[in-house]
Backbone as a ProteinNet text record, in pm:
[ID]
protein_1_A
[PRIMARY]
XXXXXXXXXXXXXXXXXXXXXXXXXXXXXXXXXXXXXXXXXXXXXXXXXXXXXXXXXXXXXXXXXXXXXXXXXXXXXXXXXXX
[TERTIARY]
860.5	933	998.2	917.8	978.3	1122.1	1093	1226.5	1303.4	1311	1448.7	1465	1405	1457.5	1510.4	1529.2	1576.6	1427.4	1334.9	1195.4	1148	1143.5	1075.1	1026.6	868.1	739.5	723.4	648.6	624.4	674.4	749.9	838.7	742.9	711.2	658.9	809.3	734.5	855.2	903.1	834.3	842.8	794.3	841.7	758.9	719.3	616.3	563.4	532.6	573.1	521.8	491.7	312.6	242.5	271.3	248	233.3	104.2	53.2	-94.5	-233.8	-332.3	-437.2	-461.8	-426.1	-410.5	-270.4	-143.5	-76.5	-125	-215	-264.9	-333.9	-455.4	-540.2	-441.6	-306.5	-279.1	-210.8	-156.2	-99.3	-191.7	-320.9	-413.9	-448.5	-476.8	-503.9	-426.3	-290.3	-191.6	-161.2	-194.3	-209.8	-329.1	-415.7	-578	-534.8	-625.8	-611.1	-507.8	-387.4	-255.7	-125.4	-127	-12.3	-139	-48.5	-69.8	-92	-163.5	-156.4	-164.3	-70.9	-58.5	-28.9	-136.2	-130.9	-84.3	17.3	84.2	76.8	28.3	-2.3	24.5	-31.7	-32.6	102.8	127.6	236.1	262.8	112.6	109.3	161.8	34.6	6.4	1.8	-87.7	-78.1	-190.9	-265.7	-312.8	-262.7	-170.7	-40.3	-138.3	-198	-313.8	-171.9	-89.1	-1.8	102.7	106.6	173.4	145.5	232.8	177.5	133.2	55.7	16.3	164.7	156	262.6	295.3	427.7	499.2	414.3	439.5	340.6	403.7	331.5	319.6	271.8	406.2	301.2	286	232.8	208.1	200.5	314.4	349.8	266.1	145.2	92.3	159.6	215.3	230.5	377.3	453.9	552.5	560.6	409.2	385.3	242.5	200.9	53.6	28.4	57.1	64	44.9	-24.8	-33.4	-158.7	-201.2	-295.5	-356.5	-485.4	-515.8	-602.5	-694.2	-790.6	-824.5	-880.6	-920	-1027.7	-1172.1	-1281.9	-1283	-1237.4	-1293.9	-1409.2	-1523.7	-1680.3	-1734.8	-1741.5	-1770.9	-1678.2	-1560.4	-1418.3	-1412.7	-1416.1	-1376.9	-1173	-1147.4	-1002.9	-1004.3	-951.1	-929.9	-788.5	-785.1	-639.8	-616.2	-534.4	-460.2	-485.5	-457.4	-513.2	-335.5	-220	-134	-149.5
-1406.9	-1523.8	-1595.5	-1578.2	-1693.6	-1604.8	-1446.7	-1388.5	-1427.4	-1435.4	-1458.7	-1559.9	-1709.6	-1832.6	-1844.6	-1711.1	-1743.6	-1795.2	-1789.5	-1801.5	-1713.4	-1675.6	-1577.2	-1647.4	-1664.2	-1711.4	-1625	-1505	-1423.6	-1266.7	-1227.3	-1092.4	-1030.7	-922.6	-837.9	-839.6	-841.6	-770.2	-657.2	-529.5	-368.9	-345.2	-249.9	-175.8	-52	-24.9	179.2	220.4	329	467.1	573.5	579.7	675.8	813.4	903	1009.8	1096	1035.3	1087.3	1004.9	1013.4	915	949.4	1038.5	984.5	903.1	886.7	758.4	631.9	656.7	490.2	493.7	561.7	528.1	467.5	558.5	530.2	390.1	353.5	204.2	95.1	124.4	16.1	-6.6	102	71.4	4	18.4	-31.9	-182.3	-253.1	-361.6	-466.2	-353.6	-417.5	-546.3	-636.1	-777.1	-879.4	-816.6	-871.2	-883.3	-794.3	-782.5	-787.4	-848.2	-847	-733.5	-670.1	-570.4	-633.6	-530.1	-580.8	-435.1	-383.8	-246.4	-310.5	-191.3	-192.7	-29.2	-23.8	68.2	102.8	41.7	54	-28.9	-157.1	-200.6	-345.7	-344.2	-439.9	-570.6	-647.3	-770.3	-843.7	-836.5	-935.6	-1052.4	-1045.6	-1105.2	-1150.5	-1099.6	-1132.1	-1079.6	-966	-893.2	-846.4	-778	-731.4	-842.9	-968.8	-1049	-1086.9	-1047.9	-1055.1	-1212.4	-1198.7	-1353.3	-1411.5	-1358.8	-1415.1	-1245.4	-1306.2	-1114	-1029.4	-937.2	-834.6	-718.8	-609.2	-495.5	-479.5	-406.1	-401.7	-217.6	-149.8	20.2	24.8	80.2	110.5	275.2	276.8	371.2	498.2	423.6	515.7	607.5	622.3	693.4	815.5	856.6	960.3	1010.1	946.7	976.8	964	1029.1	1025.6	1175.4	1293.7	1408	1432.9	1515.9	1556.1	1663.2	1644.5	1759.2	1827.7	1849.4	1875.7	1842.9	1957.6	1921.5	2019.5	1953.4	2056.3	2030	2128.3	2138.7	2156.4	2176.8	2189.4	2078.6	1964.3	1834.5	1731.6	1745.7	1707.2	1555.6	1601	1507	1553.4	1409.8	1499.3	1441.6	1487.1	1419.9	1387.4	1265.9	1206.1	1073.3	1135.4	1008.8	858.4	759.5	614.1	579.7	639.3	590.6	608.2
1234	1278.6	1160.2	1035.3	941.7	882.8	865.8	862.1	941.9	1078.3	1179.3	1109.8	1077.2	1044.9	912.5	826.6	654.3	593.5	581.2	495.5	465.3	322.3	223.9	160.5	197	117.6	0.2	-8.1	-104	-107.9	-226.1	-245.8	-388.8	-356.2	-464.1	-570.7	-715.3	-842.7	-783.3	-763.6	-749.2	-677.1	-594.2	-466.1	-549	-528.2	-581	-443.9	-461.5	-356.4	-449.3	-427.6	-476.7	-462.8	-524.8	-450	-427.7	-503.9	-530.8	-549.5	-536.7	-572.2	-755.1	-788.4	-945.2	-997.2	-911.1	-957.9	-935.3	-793.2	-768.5	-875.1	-945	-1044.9	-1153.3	-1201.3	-1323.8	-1276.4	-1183.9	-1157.6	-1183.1	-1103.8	-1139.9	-1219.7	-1313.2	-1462	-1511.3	-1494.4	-1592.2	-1587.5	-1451	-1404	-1385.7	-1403.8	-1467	-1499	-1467.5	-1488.4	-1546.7	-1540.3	-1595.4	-1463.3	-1381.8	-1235.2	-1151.2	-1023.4	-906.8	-836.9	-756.1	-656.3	-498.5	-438.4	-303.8	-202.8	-147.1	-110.3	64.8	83.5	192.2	267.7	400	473	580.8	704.8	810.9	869.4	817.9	844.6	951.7	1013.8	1106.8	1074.7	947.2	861	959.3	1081.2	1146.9	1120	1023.5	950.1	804.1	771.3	644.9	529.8	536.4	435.2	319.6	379.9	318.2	183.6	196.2	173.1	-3.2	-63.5	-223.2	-258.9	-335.8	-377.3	-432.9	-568.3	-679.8	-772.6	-674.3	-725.5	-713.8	-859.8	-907.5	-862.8	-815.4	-774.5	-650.1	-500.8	-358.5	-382.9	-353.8	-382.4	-186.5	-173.3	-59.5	-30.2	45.4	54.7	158.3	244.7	364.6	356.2	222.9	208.7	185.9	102.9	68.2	75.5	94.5	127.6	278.8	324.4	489	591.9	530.9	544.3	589.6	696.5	707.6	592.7	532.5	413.4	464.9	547.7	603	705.3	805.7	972.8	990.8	1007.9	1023.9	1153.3	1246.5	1408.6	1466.6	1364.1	1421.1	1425.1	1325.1	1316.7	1337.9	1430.3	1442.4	1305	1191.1	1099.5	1039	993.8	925.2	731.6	696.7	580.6	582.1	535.7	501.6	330.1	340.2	248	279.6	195.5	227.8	327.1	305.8	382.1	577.4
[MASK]
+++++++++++++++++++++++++++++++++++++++++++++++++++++++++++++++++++++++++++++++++++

């Protein structure tokens, strides 16, 4: 709603799209207690989880990490990516 009305509360510096869980590692490291993180996924925010504090960095999970890697059909578990 506050988009339709022209209100932008909070905008990440950079969006990242991972491609791997060793870029998320090397991002977080690099932002270790100095940037913001603001992980974006599912897409809902209907709780505004998604919403960066102050700038920083949002790591848009669901661009590339979104693949099924694994599907055991005996114990119906799957493995997936955090997107």
């Amino acid at each position: 709603m506050e988009l339709r009305m022209g209100i932008i509360r909070e905008v990440s510096d950079v969006f990242v799209h991972p491609r791997d869980k060793n870029d998320v590692q090397k991002i977080v490291q690099y932002c270790d207690k100095r940037i913001f993180i603001t992980v974006f996924s599912g897409g809902s925010s209907c709780n505004f989880g998604c919403r960066p504090f102050k700038g920083g960095v949002s790591l848009v999970m669901s661009t590339h990490m979104n693949k099924l890697l694994e599907l055991n059909e005996l114990n119906q578990t799957a493995r997936v990516p955090a997107g």
